[in-house]
N, C-alpha and C positions, 0 to 999 in steps of 0.2 A: 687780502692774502692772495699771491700769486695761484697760479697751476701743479700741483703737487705733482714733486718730478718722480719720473719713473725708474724703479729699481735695472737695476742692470742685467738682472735675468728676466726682467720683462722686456726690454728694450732689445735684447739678444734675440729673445722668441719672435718677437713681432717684424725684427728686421731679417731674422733667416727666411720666416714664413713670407713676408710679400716677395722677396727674390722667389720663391720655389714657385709660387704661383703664378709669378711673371713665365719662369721659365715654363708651367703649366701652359698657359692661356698662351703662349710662342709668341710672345711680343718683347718691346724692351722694357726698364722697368723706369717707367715714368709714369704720371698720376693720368696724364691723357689719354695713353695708350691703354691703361687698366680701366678709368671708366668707362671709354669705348666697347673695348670689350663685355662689359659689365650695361652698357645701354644706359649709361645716366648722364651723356651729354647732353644739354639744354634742346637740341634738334631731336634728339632721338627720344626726348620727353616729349616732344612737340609745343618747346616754348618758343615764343618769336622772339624772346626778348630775354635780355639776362646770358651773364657768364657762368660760365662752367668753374664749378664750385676746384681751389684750388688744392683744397686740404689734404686732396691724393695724393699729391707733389711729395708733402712733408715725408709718406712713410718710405719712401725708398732711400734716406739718410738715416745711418745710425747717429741713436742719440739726439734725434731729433721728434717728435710729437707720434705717438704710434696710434693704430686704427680704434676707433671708438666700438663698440659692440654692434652697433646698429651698422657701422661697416663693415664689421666681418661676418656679422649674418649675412652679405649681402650677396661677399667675396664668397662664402661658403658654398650658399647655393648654386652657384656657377662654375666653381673651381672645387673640386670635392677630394682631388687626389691627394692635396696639401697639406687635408686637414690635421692628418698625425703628427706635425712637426708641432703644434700646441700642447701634447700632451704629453711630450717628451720631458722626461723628468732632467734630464740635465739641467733644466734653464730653474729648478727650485734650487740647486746646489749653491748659485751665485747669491742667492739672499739668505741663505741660511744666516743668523748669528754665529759667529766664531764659536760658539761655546754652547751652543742648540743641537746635544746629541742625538734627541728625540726627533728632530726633524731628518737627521739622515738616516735616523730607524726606518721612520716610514718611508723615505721614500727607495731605501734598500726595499719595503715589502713590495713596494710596486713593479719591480725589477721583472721581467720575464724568468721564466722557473730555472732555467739553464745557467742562472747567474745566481739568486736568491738560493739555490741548490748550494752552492759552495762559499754561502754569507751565515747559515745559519744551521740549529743543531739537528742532526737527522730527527733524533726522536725527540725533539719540538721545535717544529717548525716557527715557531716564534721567538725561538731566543736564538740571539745573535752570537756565533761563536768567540771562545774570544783569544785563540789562536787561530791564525788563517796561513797553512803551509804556505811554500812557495807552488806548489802543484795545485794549486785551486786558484792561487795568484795568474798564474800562466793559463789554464784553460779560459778565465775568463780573458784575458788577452788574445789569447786564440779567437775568441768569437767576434772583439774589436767591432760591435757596434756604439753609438752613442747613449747605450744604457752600459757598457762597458767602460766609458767614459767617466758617467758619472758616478759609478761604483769607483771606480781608481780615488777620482776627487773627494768622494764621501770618505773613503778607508784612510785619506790623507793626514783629514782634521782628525778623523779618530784617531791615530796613530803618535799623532803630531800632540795633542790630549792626553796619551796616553791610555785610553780606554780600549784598545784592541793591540795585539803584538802579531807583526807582521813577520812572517820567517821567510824570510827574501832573501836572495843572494847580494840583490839589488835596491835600490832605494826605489820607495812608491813613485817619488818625480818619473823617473825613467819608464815607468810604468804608464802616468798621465802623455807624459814627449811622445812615444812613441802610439799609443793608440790616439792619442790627437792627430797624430799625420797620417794613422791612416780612415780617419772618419772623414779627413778632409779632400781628400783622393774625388770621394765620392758625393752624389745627393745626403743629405741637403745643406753638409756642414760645409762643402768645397767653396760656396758661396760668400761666406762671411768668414772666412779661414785666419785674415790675418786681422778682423776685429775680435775674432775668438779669441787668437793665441795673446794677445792684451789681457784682455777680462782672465784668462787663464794664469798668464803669469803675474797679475795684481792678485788672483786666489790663491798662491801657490807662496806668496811673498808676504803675506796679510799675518801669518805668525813668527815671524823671522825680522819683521819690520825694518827690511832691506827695498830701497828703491826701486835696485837694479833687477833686470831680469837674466842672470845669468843663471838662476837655478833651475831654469829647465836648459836652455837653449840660450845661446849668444845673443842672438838678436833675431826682431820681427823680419829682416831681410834676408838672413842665413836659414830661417826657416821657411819662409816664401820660398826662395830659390829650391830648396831641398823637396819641398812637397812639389811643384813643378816638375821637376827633372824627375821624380818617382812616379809621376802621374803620368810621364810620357814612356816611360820605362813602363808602365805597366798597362798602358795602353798597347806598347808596342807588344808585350808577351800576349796578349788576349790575342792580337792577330793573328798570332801563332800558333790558335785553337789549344789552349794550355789552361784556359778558365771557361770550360763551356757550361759548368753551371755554379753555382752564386758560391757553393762550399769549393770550388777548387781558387773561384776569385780570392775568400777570404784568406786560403791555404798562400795564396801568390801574397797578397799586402803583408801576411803574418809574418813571412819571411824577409821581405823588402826590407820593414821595418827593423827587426831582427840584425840584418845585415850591417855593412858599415856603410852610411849613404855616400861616403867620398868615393868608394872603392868601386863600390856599383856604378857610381857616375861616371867615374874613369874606364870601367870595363864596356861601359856602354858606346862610349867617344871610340874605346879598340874594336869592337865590333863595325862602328860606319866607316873607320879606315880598314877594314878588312886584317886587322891583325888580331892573331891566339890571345885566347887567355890565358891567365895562369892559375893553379891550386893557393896557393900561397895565402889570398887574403882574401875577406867576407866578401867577395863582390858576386858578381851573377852567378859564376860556375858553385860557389859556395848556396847561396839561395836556391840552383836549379837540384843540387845535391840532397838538400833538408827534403825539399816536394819528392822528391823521389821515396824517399822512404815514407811518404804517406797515400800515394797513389798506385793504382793498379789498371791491368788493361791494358788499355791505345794511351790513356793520359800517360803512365810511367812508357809506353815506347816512344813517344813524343818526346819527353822530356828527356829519354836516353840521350835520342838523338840531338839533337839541341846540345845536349853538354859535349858531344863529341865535334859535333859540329863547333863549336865558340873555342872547345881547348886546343884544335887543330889549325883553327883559322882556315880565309877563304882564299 
């Protein structure tokens, strides 16, 4: 019997985590550079003889052979910041069964409180509601981390099952699209962003038994492109002291996303030609609007300014 191949939400875990760890240990990510770092190059054992084992090599390809146990104890103790990208429930959603409601029970309980708070019934905390407004839809989207992610993807198959009713303005895809790109902005999902959105739109296509990927997003290019141009857009507002601590960053992606990404991009292209904006459509002056009515202080005088600034031009 061959090598029993590895499930796809193993293979996701194992290939975000040695990129993070690469980026950890500030090297590139090649199997050389990591055992150096790690001290298990045949000189650095003090062997005279013998190659440097090349097994390292394999784990920096997706869907290629991932670390053995005995190498990520090894990686661990050396690289320690990483280690939570293992225990990220996302990567249980990709092997659920279709039809394994019980496994996205659990792995809803595992959820941070802030999430699991609006999955399940006040007065018991164990049972899982089974209406879910659109206002408990949206604040976990507000929060847009990678456990906000895989609750989107869990509430999908429930939904898509018929075992939960989702009172949405919107469909739950739009819901996955849009907190997908903005997990990907960031550590640790920015890394494997466009083997994600694969795995993502084969989970999203797996009850519809449709090829294509057009029910999230056009294509794995138009969403490259789009996270990109967002990432440097929101690189650029952070310069602009508009995200100085981690809840106004979330408040900036929550919007971006929100917004219409064509319009934003076009308003971005007017601003480095030095011409106004307009009110008209979801683009920056629209996203700098939304932040406004959640900020106070210097952040809301910052951001005044800025919208007067962009709608005037320079």
């Amino acid at each position: 019997m061959g090598r029993k191949k590895n499930s796809v939400g193993h293979q996701l875990k194992y290939y975000c985590y040695m990129l993070n760890v690469a980026e950890e240990a500030g090297i590139k990510p090649c199997g050389y550079q990591l055992q150096k770092s790690l001290g298990l190059l045949p000189a650095q054992l003090n062997r005279s003889k013998g190659h440097r084992n090349n097994k390292w090599d394999r784990h920096f390809y997706f869907k290629d052979k991932t670390p053995s146990d005995a190498s990520i104890n090894e990686i661990q103790k050396r690289f320690k910041r990483s280690n939570y990208i293992l225990e990220l429930p996302l990567w249980m959603i990709f092997d659920f069964p279709i039809s394994s409601h019980e496994w996205i029970y659990d792995m809803f309980l595992k959820m941070p409180v802030n999430i699991k708070r609006h999955l399940f019934q006040l007065h018991s905390p164990y049972e899982l509601k089974q209406e879910i407004p659109s206002r408990a839809l949206e604040a976990i989207e507000r929060i847009g981390t990678e456990h906000a992610l895989a609750c989107f993807m869990g509430l999908f198959i429930l939904e898509v099952n018929k075992k939960i009713d989702l009172c949405i303005y919107d469909n739950i895809e739009k819901f996955i699209e849009r907190t997908l790109k903005r997990c990907c902005l960031e550590s640790p999902l920015n890394k494997i962003k466009a083997e994600l959105f694969d795995e993502i739109v084969r989970f999203i296509n797996i009850p519809y038994n449709i090829p294509e990927d057009y029910i999230i997003i056009e294509s794995r290019a138009r969403f490259l492109y789009q996270v990109e141009s967002l990432n440097i857009i929101f690189n650029a507002f952070k310069k602009m002291h508009i995200t100085e601590k981690t809840k106004n960053e979330r408040e900036l992606t929550y919007w971006l996303m929100k917004g219409n990404d064509s319009e934003i991009i076009k308003d971005c292209h007017r601003i480095n030609n030095r011409q106004p904006l307009t009110r008209e459509s979801e683009g920056v002056l629209w996203v700098l609007e939304h932040m406004l009515y959640q900020s106070k202080g210097l952040m809301k005088d910052r951001l005044k300014f800025l919208y007067g600034f962009f709608l005037k031009g320079d």
